[in-house]
C-alpha positions in Angstrom: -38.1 -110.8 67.5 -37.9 -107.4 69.1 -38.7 -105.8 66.6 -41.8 -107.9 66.0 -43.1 -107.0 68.8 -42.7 -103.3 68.5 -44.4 -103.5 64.9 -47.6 -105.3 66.8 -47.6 -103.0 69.6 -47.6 -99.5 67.2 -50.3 -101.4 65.3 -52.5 -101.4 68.3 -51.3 -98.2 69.3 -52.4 -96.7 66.0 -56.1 -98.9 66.2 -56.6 -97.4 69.4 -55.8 -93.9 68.3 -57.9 -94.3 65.2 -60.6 -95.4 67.4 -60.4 -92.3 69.4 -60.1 -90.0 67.1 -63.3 -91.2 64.9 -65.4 -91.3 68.3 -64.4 -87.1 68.6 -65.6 -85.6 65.8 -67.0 -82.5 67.5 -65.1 -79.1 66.4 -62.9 -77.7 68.9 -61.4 -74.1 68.9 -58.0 -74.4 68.3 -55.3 -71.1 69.4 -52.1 -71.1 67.5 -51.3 -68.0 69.5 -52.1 -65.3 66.8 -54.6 -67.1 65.9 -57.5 -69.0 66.1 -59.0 -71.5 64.1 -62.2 -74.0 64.4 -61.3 -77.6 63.7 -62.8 -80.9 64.3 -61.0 -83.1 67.0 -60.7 -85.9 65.0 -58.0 -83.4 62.8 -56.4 -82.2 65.8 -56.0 -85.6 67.8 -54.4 -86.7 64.4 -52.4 -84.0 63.9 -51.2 -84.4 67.7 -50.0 -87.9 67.1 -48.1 -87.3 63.8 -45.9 -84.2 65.7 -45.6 -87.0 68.5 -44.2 -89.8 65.8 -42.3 -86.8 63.9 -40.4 -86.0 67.2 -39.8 -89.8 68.4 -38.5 -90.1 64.9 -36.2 -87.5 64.8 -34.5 -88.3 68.3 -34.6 -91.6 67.3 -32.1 -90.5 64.7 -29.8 -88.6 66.3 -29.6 -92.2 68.6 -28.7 -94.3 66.1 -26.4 -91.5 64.8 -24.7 -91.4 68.0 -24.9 -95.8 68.5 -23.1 -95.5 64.9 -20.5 -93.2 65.9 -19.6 -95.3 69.1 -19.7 -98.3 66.6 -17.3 -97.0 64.8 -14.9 -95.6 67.7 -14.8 -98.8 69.1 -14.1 -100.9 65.7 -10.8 -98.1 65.1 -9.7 -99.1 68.7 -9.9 -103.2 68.2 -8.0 -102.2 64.8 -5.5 -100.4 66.5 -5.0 -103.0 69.7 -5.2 -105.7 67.0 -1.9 -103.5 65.3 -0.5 -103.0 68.9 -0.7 -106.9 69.1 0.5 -108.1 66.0 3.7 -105.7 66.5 4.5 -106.9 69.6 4.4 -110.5 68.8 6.7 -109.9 65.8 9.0 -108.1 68.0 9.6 -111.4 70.4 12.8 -113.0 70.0 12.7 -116.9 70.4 15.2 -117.3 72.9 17.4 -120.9 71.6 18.8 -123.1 74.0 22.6 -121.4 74.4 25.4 -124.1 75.2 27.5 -123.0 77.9 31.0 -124.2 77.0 32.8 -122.1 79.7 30.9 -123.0 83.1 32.0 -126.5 84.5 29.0 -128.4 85.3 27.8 -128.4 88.6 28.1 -132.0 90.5 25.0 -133.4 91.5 25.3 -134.0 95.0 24.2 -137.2 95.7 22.1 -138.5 99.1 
């Protein structure tokens, strides 16, 4: 369901964007620092939001990366607890009922 919702929400997101960027369409100078360059807005609002969704994808990424690696940290722990487990139960010795031949019973004492 969550991800649902975020699929709706980026679909607005990208509506309203559109919208914006097809309302600009005057040409703006644009300095790329040894250069400069006339563009229309429309190209450079655009071009704005796909280094945005480039960049939120590629730390996105390097999360999951990182969710996947604790994932996997955490299912060789349980394994080796599970191990630690199983090794102790095996080494429990079932203690059986030992008959005592040599102690004389103790008498009840009686009220």
């Amino acid at each position: 369901m969550k991800v649902q919702w975020q699929v709706i929400v980026g679909i607005i997101l990208a509506i309203v964007i559109a919208v914006f960027a097809i309302v600009n369409v005057d040409g703006v100078e644009v300095n790329f620092l040894f250069a400069k360059a006339e563009w229309p807005l429309i190209l450079v609002i655009l071009g704005s939001v796909l280094v945005g969704c480039l960049i939120f994808f590629c730390l996105n990424i390097v999360r999951v990366n990182a969710l996947k690696k604790q994932v996997k940290t955490s299912e060789n722990a349980k394994r080796e607890l599970e191990r630690q487990l199983a090794a102790e139960k095996s080494r429990k010795v079932k203690v059986s009922e030992v008959e005592v031949a040599d102690k004389p019973e103790q008498p009840t004492p009686t009220i």
